[in-house]
N, C-alpha and C positions, 0 to 999 in steps of 0.2 A: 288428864286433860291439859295442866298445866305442861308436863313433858312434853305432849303431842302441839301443844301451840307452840312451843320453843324452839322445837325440829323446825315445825313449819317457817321461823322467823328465822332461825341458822339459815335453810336452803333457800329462802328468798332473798335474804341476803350474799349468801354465796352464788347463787345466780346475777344479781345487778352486779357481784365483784367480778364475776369473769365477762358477763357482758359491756362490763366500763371499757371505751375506747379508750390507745394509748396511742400517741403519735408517733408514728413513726418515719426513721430518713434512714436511708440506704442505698444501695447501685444495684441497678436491676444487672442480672446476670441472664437469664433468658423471658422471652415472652413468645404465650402460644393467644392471638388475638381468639382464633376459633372458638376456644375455649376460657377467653376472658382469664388466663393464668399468667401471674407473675411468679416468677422468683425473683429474693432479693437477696444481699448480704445486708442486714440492720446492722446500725448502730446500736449499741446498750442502750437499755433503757435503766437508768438508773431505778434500783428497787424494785423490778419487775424480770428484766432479763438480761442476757450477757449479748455481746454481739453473738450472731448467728446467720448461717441462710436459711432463708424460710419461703415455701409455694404462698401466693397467695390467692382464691380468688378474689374477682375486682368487681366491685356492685357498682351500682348506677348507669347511666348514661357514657362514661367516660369512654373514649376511642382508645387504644391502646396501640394503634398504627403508627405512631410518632416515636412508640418508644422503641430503642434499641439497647442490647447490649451496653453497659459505662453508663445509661442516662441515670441523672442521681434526682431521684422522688423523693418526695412527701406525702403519708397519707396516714391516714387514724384506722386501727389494726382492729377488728372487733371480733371475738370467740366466737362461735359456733359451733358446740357439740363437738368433733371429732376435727373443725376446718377453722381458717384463720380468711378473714375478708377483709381486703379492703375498701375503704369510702373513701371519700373526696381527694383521690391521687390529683396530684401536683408535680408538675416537672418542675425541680429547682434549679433557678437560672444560676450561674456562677457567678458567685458575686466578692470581691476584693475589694477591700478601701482603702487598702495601704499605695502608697505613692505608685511602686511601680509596675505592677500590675494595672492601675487605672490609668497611666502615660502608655502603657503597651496598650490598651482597648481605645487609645483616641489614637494612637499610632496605625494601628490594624483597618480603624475604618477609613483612616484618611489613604492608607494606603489601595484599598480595594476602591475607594471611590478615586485616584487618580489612574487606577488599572482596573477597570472592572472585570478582567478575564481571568482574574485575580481566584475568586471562588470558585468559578468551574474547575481550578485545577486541584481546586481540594476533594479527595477520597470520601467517600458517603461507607458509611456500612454497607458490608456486601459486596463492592467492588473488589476488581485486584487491584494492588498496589503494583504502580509503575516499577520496573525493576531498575537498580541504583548500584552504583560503584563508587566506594570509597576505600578509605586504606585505613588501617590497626594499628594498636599499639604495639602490634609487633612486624609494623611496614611490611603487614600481607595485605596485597588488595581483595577486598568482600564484596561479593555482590549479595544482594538481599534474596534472591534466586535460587542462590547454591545451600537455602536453606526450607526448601520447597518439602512438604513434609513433617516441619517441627512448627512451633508455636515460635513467634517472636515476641518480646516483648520493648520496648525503646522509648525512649525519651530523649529531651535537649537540654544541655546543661553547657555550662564553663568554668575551668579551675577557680578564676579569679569572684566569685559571684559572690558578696559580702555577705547575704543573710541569708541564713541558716535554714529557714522555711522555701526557701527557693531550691536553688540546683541541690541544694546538699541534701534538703530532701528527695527530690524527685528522686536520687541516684541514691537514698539509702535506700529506697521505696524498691528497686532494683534487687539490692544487695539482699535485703528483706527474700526477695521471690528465689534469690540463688540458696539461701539457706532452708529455705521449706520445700524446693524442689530441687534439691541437690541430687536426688538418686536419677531425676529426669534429667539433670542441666545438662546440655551439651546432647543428649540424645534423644528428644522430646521439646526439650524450652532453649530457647537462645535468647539472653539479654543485648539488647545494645545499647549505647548511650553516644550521641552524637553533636559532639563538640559546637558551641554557633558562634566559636574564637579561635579559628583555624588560622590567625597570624598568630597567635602567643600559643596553643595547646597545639603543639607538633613534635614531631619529632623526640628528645630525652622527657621534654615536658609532659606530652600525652601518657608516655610511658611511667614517668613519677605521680600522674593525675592518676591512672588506672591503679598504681603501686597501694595509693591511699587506699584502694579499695579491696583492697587484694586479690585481684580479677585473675582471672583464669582469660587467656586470651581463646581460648579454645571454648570456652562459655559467654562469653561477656566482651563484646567487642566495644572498643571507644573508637569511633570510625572520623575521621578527619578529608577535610579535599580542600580544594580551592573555596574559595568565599564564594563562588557560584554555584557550584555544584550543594553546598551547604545547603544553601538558601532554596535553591529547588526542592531538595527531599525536605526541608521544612516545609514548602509548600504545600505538600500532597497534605500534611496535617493538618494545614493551618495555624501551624507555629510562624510567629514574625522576631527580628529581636533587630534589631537599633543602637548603631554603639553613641554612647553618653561621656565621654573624656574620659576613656580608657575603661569604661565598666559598659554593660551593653545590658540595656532595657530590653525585656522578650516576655512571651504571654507562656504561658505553662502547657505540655502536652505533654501526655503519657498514651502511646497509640498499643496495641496487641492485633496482629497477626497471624489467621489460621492456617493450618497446614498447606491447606491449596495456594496460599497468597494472597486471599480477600483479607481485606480489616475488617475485623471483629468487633472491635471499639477504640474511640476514642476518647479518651478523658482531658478534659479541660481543666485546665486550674490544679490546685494542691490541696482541696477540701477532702480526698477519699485519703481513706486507710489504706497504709500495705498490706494490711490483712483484708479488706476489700478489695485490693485491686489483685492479692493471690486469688479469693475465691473467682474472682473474674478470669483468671488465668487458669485455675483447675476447668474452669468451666468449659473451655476453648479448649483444653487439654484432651475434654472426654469425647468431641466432637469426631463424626467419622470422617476419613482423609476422602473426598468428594473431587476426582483427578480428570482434569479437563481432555479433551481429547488432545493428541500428538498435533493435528492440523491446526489447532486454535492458538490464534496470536495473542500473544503477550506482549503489553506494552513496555518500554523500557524507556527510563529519564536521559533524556541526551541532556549532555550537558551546555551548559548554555556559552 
């Protein structure tokens, strides 16, 4: 009797142990609203699990129309038998305290509030991106077009960028995806990294800035133009950047591009992982090539 009471005290405590909520944050990678289905890349959970992608379903009330591809949640994970649920999903706002990132968020809104046609020209999920021309580290000019087919993936950085958690990241973040998809790079994934200090990164420079990374030009373009044409293909992201007495305040964007041309996501800020922002990239990888008809137009960025 005393055995039989002790099982029963082990398995009801082993049941409240895997029914105990764990919080979790991570970047959704897809969402089927129909079916109320997340998948995520989590964060560790220290003492419980490693990072991982996980389905989830979504309990409550919660709409899941908001969410896209790159959006980074919060919610408390709870077991189920054979299934993993989540409760009280939270979109997590991007949030910085350090100096210049919080000058780039009052810079960005003053500037859409002195332009407000400012945001229309920003890409939503799902749309194509306007097609763009710029030039390489190896003074080939690239259109973003000629890569209709493969995945892109890009961000905005500059040589000169003093801390370490900024450009140097985004572009290790990069460098990261060239190494876990090397057998795709070049014939499936195309890196870009797109300079927003086209008077100082040109020419020998852009090509010692790529050097540092040891970019395959044929994988991984550092694309350069006029300060106009910069400034527009940052706009379709909603990247801004502002020069500061020879250093330039800018907000963080990490965009991915699916085969047909639509943006797939955008990521704001430097809070994700490269290994989040790979699973977000295998994700887009396994997507089927979905090819517009011959007669359908495509919009292209003139330059300004």
């Amino acid at each position: 009797m005393e055995r039989l009471l002790a099982c029963a005290l082990l398995l009801a405590a082993a049941h409240t142990w895997a029914a105990e909520p764990h919080s979790v944050q991570g970047i959704v990678l897809k969402v089927d609203s129909g079916k109320k289905l997340i998948v995520v890349s989590c964060a560790a959970i220290p003492g419980y699990m490693e990072a991982m992608v996980m389905p989830f379903r979504v309990r409550g009330s919660e709409s899941l129309t908001a969410l896209v591809p790159g959006t980074a949640v919060r919610f408390n994970m709870v077991e189920a038998g054979q299934e993993n649920y989540a409760e009280n999903l939270q979109v997590v706002q991007v949030s910085n305290y350090e100096s210049e990132p919080t000058e780039a968020d009052r810079l960005t809104f003053l500037h859409r509030t002195l332009d407000p046609a400012a945001a229309a020209r920003i890409v939503r999920a799902g749309q194509p991106v306007p097609d763009f021309t710029l030039t390489d580290q190896a003074q080939q000019v690239t259109h973003l077009s000629q890569f209709r087919g493969k995945v892109v993936a890009l961000t905005f950085t500059y040589s000169r960028c003093p801390n370490p958690n900024y450009c140097f990241r985004l572009s290790n973040n990069l460098s990261q995806l060239e190494r876990r998809f090397r057998s795709s790079a070049g014939r499936d994934l195309i890196l870009m990294t797109i300079v927003i200090a086209p008077d100082q990164d040109h020419g020998k420079a852009l090509q010692r800035y790529a050097g540092t990374w040891k970019a395959d030009p044929a994988l991984w373009r550092f694309l350069t133009g006029s300060l106009a044409d910069v400034r527009a293909v940052a706009e379709l992201f909603g990247a801004g950047f502002w020069d500061d007495e020879g250093y330039l305040t800018h907000t963080f964007h990490t965009a991915v591009i699916d085969r047909d041309g639509n943006l797939a996501a955008n990521l704001e800020g430097n809070q994700f992982t490269a290994e989040q922002l790979g699973d977000l990239v295998e994700t887009v990888m396994e997507r089927r090539v979905h090819r517009a008809p011959a007669t359908a137009a495509r919009g292209h960025l003139a330059p300004r």
